[in-house]
C-alpha positions as CSV (number, residue, x, y, z in Angstrom):
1,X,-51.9,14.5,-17.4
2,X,-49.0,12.8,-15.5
3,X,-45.5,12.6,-17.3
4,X,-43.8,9.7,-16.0
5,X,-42.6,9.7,-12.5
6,X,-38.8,10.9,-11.6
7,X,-36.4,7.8,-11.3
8,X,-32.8,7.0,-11.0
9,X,-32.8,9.0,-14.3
10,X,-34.9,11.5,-15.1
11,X,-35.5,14.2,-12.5
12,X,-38.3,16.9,-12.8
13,X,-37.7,20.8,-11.3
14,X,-40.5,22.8,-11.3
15,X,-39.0,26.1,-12.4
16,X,-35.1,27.3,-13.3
17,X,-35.5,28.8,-9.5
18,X,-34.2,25.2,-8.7
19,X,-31.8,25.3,-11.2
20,X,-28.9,24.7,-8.8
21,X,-31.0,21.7,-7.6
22,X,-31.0,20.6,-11.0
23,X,-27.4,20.8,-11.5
24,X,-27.0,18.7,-8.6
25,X,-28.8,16.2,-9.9
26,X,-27.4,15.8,-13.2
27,X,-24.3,15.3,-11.4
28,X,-25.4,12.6,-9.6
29,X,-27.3,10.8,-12.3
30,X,-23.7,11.0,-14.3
31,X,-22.2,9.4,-11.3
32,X,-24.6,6.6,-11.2
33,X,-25.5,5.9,-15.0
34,X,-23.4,7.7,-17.2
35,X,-26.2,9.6,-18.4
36,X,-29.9,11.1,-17.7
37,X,-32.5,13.8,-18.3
38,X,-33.7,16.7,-16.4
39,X,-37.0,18.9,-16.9
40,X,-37.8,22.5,-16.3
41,X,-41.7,23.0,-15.5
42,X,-42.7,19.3,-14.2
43,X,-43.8,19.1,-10.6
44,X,-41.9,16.2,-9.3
45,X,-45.0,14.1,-8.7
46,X,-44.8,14.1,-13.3
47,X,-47.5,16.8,-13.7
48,X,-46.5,19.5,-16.3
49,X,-46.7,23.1,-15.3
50,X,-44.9,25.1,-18.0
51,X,-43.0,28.2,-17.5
52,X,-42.7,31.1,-19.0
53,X,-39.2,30.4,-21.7
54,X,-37.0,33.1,-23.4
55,X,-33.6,32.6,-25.1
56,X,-31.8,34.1,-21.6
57,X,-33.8,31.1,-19.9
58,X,-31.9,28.6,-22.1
59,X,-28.7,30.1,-21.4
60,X,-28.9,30.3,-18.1
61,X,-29.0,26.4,-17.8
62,X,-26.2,26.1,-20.0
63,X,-23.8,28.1,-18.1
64,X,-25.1,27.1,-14.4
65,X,-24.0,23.7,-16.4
66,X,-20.9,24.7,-18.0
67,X,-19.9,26.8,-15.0
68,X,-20.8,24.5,-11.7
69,X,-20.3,20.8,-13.1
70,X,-16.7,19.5,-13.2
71,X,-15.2,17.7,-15.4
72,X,-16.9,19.6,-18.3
73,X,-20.1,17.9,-20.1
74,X,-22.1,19.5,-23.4
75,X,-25.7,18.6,-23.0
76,X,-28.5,19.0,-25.4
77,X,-31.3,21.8,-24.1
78,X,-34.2,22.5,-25.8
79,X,-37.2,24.3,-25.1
80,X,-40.2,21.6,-25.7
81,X,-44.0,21.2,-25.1
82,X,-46.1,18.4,-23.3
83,X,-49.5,18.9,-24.2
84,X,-49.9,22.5,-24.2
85,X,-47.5,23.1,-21.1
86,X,-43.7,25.1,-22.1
87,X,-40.8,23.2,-20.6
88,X,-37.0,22.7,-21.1
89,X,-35.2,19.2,-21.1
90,X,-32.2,18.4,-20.6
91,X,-30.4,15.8,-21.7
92,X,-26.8,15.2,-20.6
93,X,-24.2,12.1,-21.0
94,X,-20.7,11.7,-19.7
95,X,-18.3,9.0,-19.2
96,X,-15.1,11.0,-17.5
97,X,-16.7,10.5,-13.8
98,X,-16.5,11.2,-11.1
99,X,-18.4,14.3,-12.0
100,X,-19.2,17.4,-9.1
101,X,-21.4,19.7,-9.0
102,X,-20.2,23.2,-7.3
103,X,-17.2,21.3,-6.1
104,X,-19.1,18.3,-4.0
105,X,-20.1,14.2,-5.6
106,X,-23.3,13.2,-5.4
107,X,-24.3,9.8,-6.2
108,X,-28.0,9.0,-7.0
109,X,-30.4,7.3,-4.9
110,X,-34.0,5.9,-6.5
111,X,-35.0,9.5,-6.8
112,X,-33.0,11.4,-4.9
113,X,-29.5,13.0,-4.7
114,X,-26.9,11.8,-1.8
115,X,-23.2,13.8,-1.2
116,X,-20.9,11.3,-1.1
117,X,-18.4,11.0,2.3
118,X,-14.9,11.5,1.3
119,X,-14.8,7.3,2.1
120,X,-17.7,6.8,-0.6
121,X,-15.5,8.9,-2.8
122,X,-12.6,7.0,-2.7
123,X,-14.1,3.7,-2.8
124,X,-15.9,4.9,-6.0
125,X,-12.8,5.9,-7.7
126,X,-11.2,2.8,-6.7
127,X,-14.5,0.7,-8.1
128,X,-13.8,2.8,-11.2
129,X,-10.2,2.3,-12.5
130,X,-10.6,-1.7,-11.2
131,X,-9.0,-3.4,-14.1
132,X,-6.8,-0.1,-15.2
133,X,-4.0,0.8,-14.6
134,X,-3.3,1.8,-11.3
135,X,-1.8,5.2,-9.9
136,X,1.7,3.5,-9.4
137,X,2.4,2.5,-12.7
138,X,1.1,6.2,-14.5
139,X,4.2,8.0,-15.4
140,X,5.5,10.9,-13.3
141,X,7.5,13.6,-14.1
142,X,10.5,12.8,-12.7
143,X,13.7,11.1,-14.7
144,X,16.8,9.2,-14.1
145,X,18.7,12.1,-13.3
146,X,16.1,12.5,-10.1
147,X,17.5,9.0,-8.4
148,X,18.9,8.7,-5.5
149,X,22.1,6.3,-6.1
150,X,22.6,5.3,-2.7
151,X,19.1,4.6,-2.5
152,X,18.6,2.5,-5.8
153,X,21.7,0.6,-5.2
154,X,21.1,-0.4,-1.6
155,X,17.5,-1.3,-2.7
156,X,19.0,-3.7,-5.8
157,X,21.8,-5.0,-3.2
158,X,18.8,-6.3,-0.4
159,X,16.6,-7.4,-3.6
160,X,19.8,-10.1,-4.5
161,X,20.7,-10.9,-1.1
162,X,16.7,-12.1,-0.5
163,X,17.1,-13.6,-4.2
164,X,14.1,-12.1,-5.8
165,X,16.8,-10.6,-8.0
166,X,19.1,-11.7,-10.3
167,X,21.0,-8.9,-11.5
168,X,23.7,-6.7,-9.9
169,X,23.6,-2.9,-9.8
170,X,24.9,-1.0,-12.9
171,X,23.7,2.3,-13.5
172,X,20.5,3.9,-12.9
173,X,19.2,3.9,-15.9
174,X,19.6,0.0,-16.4
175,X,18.9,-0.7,-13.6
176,X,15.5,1.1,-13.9
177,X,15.1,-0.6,-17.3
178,X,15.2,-4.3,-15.7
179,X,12.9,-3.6,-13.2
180,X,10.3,-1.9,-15.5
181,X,9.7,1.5,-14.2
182,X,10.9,3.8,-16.4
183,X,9.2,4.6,-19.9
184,X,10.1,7.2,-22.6
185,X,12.7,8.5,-19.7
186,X,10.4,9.1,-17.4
187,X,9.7,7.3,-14.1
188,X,6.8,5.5,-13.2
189,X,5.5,6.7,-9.9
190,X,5.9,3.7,-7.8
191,X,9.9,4.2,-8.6
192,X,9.4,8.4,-7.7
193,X,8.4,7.5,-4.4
194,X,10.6,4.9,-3.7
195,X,14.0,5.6,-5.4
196,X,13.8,9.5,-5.2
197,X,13.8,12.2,-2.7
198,X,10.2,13.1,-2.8
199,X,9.8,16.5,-1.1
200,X,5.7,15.9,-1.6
201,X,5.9,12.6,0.4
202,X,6.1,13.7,4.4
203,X,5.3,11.7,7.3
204,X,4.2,13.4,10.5
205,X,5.1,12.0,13.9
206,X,4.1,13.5,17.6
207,X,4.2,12.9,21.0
208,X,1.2,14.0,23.3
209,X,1.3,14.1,26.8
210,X,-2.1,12.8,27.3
211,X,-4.8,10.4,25.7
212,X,-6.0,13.2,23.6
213,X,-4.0,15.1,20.4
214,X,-4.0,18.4,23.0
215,X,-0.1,18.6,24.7
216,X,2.6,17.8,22.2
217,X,5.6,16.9,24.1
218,X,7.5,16.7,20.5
219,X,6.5,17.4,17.2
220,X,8.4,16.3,14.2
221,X,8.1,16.0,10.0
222,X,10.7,14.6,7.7
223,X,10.2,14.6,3.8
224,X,12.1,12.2,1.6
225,X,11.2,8.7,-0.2
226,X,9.4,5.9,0.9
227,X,12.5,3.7,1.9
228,X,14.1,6.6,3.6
229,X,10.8,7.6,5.5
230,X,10.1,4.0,6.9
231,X,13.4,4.2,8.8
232,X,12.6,7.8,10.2
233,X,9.6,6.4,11.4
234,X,11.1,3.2,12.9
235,X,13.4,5.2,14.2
236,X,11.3,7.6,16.3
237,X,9.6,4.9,17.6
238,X,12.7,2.9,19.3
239,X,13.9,5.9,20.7
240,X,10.2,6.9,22.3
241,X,9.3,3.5,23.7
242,X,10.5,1.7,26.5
243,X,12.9,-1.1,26.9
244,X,13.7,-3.9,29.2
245,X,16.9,-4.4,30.5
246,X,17.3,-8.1,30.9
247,X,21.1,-8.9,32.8
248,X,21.9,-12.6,33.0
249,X,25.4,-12.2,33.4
250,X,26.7,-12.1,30.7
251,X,28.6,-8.6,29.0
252,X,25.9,-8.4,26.8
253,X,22.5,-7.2,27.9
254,X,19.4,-7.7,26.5
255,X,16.9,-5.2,25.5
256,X,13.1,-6.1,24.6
257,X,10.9,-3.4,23.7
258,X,7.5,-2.8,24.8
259,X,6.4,-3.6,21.7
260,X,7.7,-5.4,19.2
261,X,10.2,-3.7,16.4
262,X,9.3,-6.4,13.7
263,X,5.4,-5.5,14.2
264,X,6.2,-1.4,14.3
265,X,8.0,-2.1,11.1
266,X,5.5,-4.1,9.0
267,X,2.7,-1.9,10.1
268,X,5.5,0.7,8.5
269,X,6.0,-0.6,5.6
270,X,2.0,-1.7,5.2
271,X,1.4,2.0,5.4
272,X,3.2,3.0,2.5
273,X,2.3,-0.3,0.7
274,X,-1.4,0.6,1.0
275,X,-1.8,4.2,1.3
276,X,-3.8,5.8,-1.3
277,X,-0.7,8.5,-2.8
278,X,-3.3,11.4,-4.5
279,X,-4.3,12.0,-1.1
280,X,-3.2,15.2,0.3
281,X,-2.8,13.7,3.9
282,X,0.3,12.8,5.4
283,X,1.5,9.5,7.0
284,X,1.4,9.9,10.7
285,X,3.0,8.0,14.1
286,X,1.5,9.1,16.9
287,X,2.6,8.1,20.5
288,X,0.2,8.7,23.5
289,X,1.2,7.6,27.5
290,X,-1.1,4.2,26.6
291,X,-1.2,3.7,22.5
292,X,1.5,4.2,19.5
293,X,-1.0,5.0,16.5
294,X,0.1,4.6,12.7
295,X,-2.0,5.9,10.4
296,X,-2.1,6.2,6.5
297,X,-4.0,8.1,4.2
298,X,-5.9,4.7,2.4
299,X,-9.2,3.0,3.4
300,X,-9.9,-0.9,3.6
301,X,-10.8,-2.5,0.6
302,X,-14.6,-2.4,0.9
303,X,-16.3,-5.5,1.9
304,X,-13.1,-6.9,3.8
305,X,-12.3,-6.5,7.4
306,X,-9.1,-6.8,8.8
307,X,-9.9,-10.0,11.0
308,X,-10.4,-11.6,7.2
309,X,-6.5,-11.2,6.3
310,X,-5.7,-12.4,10.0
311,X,-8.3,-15.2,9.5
312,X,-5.9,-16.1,6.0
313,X,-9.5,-15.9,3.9
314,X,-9.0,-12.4,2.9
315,X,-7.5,-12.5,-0.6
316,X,-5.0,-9.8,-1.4
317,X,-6.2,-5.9,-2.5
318,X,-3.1,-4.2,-4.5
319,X,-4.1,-0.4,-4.0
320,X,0.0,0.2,-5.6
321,X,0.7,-3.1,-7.0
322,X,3.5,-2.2,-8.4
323,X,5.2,-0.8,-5.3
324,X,4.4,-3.9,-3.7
325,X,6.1,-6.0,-6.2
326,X,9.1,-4.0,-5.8
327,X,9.2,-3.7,-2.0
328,X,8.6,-7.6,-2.1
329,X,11.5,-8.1,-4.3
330,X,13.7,-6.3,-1.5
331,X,11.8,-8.1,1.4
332,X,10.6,-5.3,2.8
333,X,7.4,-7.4,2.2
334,X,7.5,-11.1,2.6
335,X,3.8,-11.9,0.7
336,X,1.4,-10.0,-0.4
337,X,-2.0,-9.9,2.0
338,X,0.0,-11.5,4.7
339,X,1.2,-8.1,7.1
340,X,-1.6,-7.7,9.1
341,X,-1.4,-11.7,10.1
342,X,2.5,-11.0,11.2
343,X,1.8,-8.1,13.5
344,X,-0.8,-9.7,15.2
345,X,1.0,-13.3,15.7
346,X,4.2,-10.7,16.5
347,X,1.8,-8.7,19.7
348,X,0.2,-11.9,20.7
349,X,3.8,-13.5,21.1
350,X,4.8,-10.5,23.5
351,X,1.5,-9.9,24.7
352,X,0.8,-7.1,23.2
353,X,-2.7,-5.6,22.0
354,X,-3.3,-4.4,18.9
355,X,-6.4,-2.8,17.6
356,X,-6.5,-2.1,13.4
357,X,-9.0,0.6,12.6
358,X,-10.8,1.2,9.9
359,X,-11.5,5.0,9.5
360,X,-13.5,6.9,7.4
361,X,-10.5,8.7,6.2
362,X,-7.7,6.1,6.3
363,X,-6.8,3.3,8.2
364,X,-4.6,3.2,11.4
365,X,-2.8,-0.1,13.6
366,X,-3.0,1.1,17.2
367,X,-0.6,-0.5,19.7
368,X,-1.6,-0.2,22.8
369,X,1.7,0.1,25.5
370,X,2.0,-2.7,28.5
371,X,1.5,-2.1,32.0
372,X,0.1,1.1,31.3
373,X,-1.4,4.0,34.8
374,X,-3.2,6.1,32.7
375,X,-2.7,9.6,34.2
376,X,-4.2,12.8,33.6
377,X,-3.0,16.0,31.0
378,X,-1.8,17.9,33.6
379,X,-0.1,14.8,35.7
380,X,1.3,13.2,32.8
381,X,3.0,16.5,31.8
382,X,4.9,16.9,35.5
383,X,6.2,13.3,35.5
384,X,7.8,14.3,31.8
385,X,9.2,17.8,32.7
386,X,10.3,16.6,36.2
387,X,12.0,13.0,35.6
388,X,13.1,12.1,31.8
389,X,15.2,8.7,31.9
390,X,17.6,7.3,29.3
391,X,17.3,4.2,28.5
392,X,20.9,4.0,30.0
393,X,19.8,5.2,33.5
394,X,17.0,2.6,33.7
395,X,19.3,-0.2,32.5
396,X,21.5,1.4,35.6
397,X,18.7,0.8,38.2
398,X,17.8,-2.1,37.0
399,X,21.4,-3.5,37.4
400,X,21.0,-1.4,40.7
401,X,17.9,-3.8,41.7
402,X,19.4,-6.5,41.2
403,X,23.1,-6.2,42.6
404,X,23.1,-3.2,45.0
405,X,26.7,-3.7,45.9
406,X,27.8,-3.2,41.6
407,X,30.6,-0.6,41.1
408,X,30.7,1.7,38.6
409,X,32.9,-0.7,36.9
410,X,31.2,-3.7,36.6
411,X,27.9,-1.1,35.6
412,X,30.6,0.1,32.5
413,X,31.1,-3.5,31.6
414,X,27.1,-4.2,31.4
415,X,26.0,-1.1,29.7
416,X,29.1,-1.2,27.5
417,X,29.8,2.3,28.2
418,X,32.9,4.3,30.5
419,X,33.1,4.6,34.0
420,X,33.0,8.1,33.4
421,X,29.9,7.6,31.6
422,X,28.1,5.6,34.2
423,X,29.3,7.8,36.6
424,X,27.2,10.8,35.0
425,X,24.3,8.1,34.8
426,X,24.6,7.7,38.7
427,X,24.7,11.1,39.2
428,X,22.5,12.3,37.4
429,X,20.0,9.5,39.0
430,X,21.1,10.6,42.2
431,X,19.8,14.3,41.4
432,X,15.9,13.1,40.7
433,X,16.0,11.5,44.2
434,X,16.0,8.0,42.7
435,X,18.8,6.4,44.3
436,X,21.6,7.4,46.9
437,X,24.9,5.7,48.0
438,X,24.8,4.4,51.8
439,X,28.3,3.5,53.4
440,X,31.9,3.8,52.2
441,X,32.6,4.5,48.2
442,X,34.7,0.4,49.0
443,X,32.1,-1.2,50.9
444,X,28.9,0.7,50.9
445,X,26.0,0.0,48.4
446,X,23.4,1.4,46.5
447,X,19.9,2.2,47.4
448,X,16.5,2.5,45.6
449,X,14.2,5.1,46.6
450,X,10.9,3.1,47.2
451,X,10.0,0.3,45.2
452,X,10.7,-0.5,41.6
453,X,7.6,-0.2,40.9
454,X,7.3,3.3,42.1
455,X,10.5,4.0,39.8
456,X,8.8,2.7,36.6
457,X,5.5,5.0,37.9
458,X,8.0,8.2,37.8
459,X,9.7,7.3,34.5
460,X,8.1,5.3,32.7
461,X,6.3,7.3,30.1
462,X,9.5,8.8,28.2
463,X,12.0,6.8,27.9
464,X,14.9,8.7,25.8
């Protein structure tokens, strides 16, 4: 006699020496239906075997239940016979997925039990609350008295100068009121990580001497809010990129970075928009001798690429809609779905390559630096310990380059700094055998050792 064959919710185990096998699968069946049944003494082909069944029997299922599947279920178990064969079922229900069984999700597959990726995990979840609330409007534990004034009333000052506002700053509390974050005096969480000091929000930034994450040249982590942490990461970025020192006569110079600030910032701000805030992964900026990686802890929406929200067909995914509509009431968001389309027209504008990668842990925009020599580990790190410019003493060979009779003077008025200043610049420049003085201090001039090219070879990876 055949009982039924196993399906997407009913499982057979031959004997409780699989019960850890069972328990797996009653976690995934919970995953994928809610609800299932497991037997004790089937073969899993449906024919009954029976097995021996004492009262211990039946509480050994219940606590390798009760013990190894998280959140808690109650299932019925009963000791039952098919024909003449002894066997247990189980039947089980629960609706507070996901469920794990000795710490891992499993999902169920026709008849068989798959471990979910951290990736599937997330993307489940996500599938899961669509339509609830999400995790930036659940209420945290912080209060008014946790605000940062400075930071709330700068935040309410940029939302009325971009006119998405139109009320003036107050208090905290009232403020907090109009904008509809704060219930029962607590916050909501999209205004903890925005308007407070969040010591649990970090963001991680490193530079590595070479391709690979194997030589850090600097290592750094800040903790604070989401507004102040987007300026620490803007920051480091325009003081560990290069800059072009354009002089066309005028007092003022120009400087263009390598890439552009407005497509650093709104990959930025997009990583904080979009990252998933119950991971325990950190924001991260990354700069390598060829690439500047940001990376946030928050996967794609499934079934979109990025090339969709470039393409202007992608409609927008809120992981934190919430914090989106506030950062978009300050501008630090223009429209929603739209960031990824500004950094690219931004890099194709300067020329610029930029790669957005969809990991299985995250997501990360890679800019990849101009003009690149890629150089070895080893190589790379004797170019940085041996000649580090400012971006001061490459604005001064540049000027150098172009005018090699300009006196420490004119150099001041350029750079907008002192003689004595410029003088340290040309010293120091002098020192690393870049440039030396030929003639008279009146009527000599300034020379370039080699080629500018062979400069921008020596110093061009760290520019301080």
């Amino acid at each position: 006699m055949k009982f039924g064959k196993e399906n997407e919710k009913l499982e057979f185990k031959k004997t409780t020496a699989e019960l850890n096998e069972g328990v797996i699968s009653m976690a995934a069946i919970l995953n994928k239906h809610g609800g299932g049944e497991l037997y004790f003494g089937i073969r899993n082909d449906g024919t009954p075997l029976g097995m021996g069944i004492s009262d211990k029997t039946l509480r050994d299922v219940s606590d390798a239940v009760s013990n190894h599947i998280e959140p808690k279920i109650y299932p019925e178990i009963n000791s039952v016979y098919i024909g003449d064969t002894h066997c247990i079922h189980v039947k089980f229900a629960g609706a507070d997925t996901p469920y794990y069984a000795y710490g891992r999700a499993y999902i169920r597959v026709a008849d068989s039990d798959k471990q979910m990726s951290a990736a599937e995990l997330e993307s489940y979840i996500l599938k899961k609350n669509a339509g609830r609330d999400a995790w930036d409007s659940d209420i945290s534990r912080k209060t008014v008295a946790d605000v940062d004034n400075a930071i709330l009333s700068d935040y309410i000052d940029r939302a009325n100068r971009a006119g998405r506002i139109d009320f003036a700053y107050t208090d905290n509390a009232e403020v907090l009121h109009k904008l509809g974050v704060i219930e029962d005096g607590n916050l909501k969480n999209a205004a903890d990580v925005l308007f407070c000091g969040s010591l649990n929000l970090e963001i991680q930034m490193a530079i590595f001497a070479g391709l690979e994450r194997l030589t850090f040249i600097d290592i750094d982590r800040k903790s604070g809010s989401v507004t102040e942490l987007v300026e620490v990461a803007e920051k480091y970025i325009r003081s560990n990129i290069r800059w072009r020192v354009v002089l066309d006569g005028s007092i003022q110079r120009k400087e263009i970075p390598e890439i552009p600030i407005e497509a650093v910032r709104e990959a930025i701000i997009n990583s904080y928009c979009h990252r998933q805030y119950t991971s325990s992964q950190n924001n991260e900026v990354t700069i390598h001798p060829n690439r500047i990686e940001i990376y946030n802890p928050g996967t794609f929406p499934e079934g979109l690429t990025p090339q969709d929200f470039i393409d202007g067909t992608g409609r927008s995914v809120k992981r934190n809609p919430l914090l989106a509509q506030l950062m978009y009431y300050s501008k630090d968001i223009e429209s929603f779905g739209t960031g990824l389309k500004r950094i690219t027209e931004a890099c194709e504008a300067a020329d610029v390559k930029v790669e957005f990668q969809m990991l299985k842990l995250g997501f990360a925009v890679v800019f990849y630096r101009p003009d690149e020599k890629f150089l070895t580990t080893e190589k790379m790190t004797n170019v940085v310990r041996n000649v580090v410019l400012k971006k001061q003493e490459q604005a001064t060979i540049e000027a150098i380059a172009e005018n090699p009779t300009v006196t420490a003077e004119q150099l001041a008025a350029m750079l907008s700094k002192s003689e004595r200043t410029v003088q340290r610049y040309l010293n120091g420049l002098q020192k690393k055998n870049l440039i030396r003085r030929e003639g008279s201090t009146k009527g000599g001039h300034w020379t370039i050792i080699g080629d500018m090219e062979s400069v921008h070879e020596k110093a061009q990876y760290m520019m301080v």
